[in-house]
C-alpha positions as CSV (number, residue, x, y, z in Angstrom):
1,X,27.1,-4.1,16.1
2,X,27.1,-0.7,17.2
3,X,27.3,1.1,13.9
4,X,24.1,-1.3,12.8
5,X,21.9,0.5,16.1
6,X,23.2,4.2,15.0
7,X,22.2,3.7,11.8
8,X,18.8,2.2,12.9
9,X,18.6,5.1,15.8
10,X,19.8,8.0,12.6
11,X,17.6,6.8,10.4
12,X,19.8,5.6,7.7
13,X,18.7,2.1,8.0
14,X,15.8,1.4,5.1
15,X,15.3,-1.9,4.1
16,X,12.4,-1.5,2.2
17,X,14.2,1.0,-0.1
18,X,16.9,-1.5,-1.1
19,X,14.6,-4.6,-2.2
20,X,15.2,-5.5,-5.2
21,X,12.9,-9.6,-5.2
22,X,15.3,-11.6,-6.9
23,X,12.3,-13.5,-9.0
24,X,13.4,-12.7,-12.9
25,X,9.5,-12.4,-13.4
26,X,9.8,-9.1,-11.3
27,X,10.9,-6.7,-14.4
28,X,8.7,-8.7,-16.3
29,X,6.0,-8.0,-14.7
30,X,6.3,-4.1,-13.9
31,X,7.1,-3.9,-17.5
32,X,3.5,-5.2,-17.8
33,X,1.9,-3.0,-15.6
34,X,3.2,0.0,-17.1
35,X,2.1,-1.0,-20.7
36,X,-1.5,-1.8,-19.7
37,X,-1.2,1.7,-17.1
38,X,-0.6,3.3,-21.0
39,X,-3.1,1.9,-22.7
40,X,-5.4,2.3,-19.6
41,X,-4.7,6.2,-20.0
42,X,-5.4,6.2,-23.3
43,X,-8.5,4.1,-23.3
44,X,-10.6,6.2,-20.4
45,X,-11.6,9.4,-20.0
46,X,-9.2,11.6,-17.5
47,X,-11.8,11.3,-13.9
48,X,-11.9,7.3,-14.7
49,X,-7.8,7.0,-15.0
50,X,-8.0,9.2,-12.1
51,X,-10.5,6.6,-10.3
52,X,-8.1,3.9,-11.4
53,X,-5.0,5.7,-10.3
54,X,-7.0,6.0,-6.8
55,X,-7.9,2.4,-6.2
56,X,-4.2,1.5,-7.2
57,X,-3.0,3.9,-4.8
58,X,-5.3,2.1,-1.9
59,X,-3.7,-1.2,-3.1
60,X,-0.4,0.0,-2.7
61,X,-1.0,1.2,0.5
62,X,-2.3,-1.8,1.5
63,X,0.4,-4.4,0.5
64,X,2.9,-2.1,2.2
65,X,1.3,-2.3,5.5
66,X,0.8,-6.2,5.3
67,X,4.9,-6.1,3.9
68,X,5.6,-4.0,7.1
69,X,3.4,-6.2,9.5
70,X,5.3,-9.6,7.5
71,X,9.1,-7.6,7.7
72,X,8.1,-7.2,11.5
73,X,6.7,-10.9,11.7
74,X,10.5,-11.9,10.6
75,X,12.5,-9.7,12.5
76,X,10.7,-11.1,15.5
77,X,10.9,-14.9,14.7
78,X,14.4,-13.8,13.6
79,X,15.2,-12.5,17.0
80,X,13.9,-15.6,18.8
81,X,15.8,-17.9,17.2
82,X,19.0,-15.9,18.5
83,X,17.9,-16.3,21.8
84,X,17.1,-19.7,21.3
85,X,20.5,-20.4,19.8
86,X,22.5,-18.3,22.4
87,X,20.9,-19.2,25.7
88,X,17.3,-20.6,25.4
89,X,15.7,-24.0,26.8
90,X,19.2,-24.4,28.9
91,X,21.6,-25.0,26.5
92,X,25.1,-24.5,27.0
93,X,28.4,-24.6,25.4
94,X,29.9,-27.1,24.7
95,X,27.0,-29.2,25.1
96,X,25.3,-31.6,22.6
């Protein structure tokens, strides 16, 4: 457990860097969205692309605060089930 909260406390702890969703619609789908971002770049002049590029931007942004706020939601509902499971509403070993 200790190496887990060093890496946390270093810094080296980045979950969001390793997700990979296991959906097989996910490469799929960013193939997509970089064949329409082509033909989008193509098709507009260079400020609309830029507008486009903008408001994609804001999206992402958004979606990676509500993933944080949702990563945070778990971790927390994660965390009270461990206390529930090792010491909450009086239960005790060896008890069923």
């Amino acid at each position: 457990m200790g190496i887990v909260l060093e890496n946390l406390y270093y810094g080296n702890l980045r979950p969001n860097e390793c997700l990979r969703p296991a959906n097989s619609e996910y490469l799929n789908l960013n193939r997509k969205i970089s064949s329409l971002m082509d033909a989008y770049h193509k098709k507009l002049s260079r400020e609309e692309f830029d507008d486009l590029e903008n408001l994609i931007d804001l999206l992402g942004q958004s979606t990676s605060m509500s993933s944080a706020a949702a990563y945070t939601e778990g971790f927390r509902l994660g965390a009270m089930m461990m206390i529930d499971v090792f010491g909450g509403n009086g239960f005790k070993r060896g008890e069923q």
